[in-house]
N, C-alpha and C positions, 0 to 999 in steps of 0.2 A: 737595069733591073734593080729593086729594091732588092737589099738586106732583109733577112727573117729572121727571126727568133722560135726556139720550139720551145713551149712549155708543158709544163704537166700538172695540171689539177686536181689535187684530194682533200676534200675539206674544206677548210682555211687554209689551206698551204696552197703553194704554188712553186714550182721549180722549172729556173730558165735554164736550159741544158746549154747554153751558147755562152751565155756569161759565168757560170756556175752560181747561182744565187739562188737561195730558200728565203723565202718571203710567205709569212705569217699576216693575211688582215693587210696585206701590202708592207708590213712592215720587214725590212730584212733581218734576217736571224744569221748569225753567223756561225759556221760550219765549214769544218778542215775539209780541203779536196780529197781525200780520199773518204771518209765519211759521203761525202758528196757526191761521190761518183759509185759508192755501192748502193745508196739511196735514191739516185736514179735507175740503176740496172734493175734493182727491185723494181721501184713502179712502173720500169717501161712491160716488164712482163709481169702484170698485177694478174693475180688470182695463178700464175702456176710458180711451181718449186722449181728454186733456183740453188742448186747444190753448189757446196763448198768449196766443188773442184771449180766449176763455171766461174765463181768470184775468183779464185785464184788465178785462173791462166785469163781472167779479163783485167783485173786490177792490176795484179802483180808482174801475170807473163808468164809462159811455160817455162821460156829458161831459167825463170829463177827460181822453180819450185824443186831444183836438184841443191838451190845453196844450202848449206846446213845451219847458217845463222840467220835466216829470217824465217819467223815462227807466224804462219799462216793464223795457225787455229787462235795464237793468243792476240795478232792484229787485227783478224776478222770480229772478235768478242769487244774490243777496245769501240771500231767501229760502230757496230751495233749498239753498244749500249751508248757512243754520243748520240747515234740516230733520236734513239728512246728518249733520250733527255729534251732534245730540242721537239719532237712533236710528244711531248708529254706523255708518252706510251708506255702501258705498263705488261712485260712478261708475259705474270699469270695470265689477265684478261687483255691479250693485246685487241688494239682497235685499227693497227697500221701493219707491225711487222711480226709473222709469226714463226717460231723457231720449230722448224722439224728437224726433231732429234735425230742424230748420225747421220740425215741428208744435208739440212741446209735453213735456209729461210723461205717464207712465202709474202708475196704485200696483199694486207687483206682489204683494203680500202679502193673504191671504184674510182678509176684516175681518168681523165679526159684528157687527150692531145689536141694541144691547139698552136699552129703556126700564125704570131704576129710580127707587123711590120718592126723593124729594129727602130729605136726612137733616133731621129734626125740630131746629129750635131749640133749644138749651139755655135754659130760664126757671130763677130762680132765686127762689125765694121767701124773701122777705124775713121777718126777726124781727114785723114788723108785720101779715104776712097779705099785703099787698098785692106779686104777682109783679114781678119786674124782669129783662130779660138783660144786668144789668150783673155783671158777676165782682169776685167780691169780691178785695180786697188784697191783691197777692202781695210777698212779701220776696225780696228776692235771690238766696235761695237757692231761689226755689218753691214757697215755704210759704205758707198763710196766714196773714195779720198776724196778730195780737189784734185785735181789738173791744174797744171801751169799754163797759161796762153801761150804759144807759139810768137804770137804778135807782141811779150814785154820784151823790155830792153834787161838782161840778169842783172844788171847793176842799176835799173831805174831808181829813184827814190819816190814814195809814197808820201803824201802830206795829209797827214789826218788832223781833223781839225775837232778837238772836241770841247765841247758847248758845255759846261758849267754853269749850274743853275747859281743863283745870288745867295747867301744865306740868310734865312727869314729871320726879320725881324721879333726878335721876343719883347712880347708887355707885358707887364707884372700882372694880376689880376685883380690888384686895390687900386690901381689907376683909373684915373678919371677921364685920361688924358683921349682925345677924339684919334680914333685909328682908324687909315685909308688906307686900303691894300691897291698898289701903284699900276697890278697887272690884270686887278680888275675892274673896269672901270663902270661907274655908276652911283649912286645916292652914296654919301660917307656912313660908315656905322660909328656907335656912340656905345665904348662900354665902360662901363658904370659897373664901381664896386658894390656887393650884395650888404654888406657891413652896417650903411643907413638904414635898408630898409628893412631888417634885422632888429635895428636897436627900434624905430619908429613902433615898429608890431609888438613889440616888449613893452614899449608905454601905453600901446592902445590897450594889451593883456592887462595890465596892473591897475591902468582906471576902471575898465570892465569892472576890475574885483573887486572896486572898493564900493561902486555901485549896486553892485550884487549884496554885500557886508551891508552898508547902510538902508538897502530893503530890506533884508531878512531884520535888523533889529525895528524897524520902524514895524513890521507885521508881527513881531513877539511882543512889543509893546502893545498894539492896539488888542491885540487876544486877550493880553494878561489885561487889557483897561476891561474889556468883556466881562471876562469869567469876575472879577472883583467888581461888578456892578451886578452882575445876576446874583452873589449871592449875598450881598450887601443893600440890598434894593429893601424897601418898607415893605 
C-alpha cells in the first residue's frame, strides 16, 4: 500500500503534517517545529477556540506544566508571533490567527484537508545492474562529474596528438611580390601596392588644373577682346 501525506490548505499556504513543511506558492518557508506544530493544531480545528490550556498539555505535556522553569505563556507568545511573521499576519486585523483574550487563539482562514500520495524515491541504477539512491557526483557548477571506465588500465597512458596550425606567412603591403596561399587551391592572387595608383591620379589632378587655368584665361581674354571692340567700334 502506498504512503500518504496529509495536507492542509489556506490560502497560499499549504502544510504537510507528515514532513512538517509550510510551503508558500510551493515555495517552502521555514519554520521551528514547535511553531509548526501549534500552527497545525490551529488549522486542524479552524474556526473554533483552542485555549491555552489545550496548546499546553498538547505541545508541551501535562507533566511539564507542574515544572516551574518553563514559562507556557512567554513560549506560546514567541510561537505565535513567528506564526504571524511567516503568513504575514497582522494582530489588530488578523486574516489567519486570532487571539482570544484570557482564552486562547482561533484560525480564522477556511482550511481544506487533503490526503496525497507520498512522492516516490528517486533509485538510481547503477553501471552494474544493482539499484542505489546514492546521486551520482556533482561539480560545482551542477553537472555531473566524469566517471572513470571500469574497462582502463589505472596506469594506461594516453597519446594525445595535437595538430598545430603552420604560421602564416606575412607580406608587407608595398609588395609587388605574386602571393599563393598553399591551402587554397586555385587561380593565384596578384597584390599590388596602392602607392602608383595614388601618384598616377595626382598627375591626372594637376594636368586637369592646368587645363581648366588655361581655359579660364583664354575666355577672359576673348570677353575683355568683346567689351574693347563694343566700345571702341566707329
Amino acid at each position: 500500500m502506498s504512503a500518504t501525506h496529509k495536507l492542509l490548505r489556506f490560502g497560499v499556504f499549504e502544510l504537510n503534517l507528515n514532513t512538517e513543511e509550510l510551503r508558500k506558492c510551493g515555495t517552502f518557508i521555514k519554520l521551528g517545529p514547535q511553531p509548526f506544530r501549534l500552527l497545525a493544531l490551529l488549522a486542524n480545528r479552524a474556526g473554533q477556540v483552542v485555549t491555552r490550556e489545550e496548546i499546553r498539555d498538547q505541545l508541551w505535556g501535562k507533566e511539564a506544566a507542574e515544572e516551574i522553569y518553563v514559562d507556557f505563556e512567554q513560549g506560546m507568545n514567541r510561537c505565535i508571533k513567528q506564526i504571524r511573521m511567516v503568513l504575514a499576519d497582522n494582530s489588530d486585523n488578523p486574516l489567519y490567527v486570532e487571539t482570544i483574550p484570557r482564552r486562547g487563539y482561533r484560525f480564522l482562514a477556511p482550511v481544506v484537508s487533503k490526503n496525497v500520495l507520498a512522492p516516490t524515491p528517486k533509485v538510481i541504477k547503477s553501471q552494474s545492474g544493482v539499484q542505489s539512491g546514492i546521486l551520482p557526483a556533482l561539480t560545482q557548477d551542477g553537472s555531473r562529474a566524469a566517471q572513470t571506465s571500469p574497462e582502463a588500465a589505472p596506469n594506461a597512458e594516453v597519446m594525445v596528438t595535437k595538430n598545430e596550425p603552420e604560421p602564416a606567412k606575412v607580406v608587407p603591403a608595398y609588395s609587388t611580390t605574386t602571393v599563393a596561399r598553399a591551402d587554397m587551391p586555385g587561380p593565384v592572387d596578384n597584390v599590388t601596392s596602392a602607392a602608383p595608383v595614388a601618384e598616377a591620379l595626382e598627375l591626372e589632378i594637376a594636368r586637369l588644373r592646368r587645363i581648366l587655368v588655361w581655359a579660364a584665361a583664354v575666355f577672359v581674354l576673348l570677353v575683355a577682346g568683346v567689351l574693347y571692340w563694343q566700345l571702341h567700334r566707329p
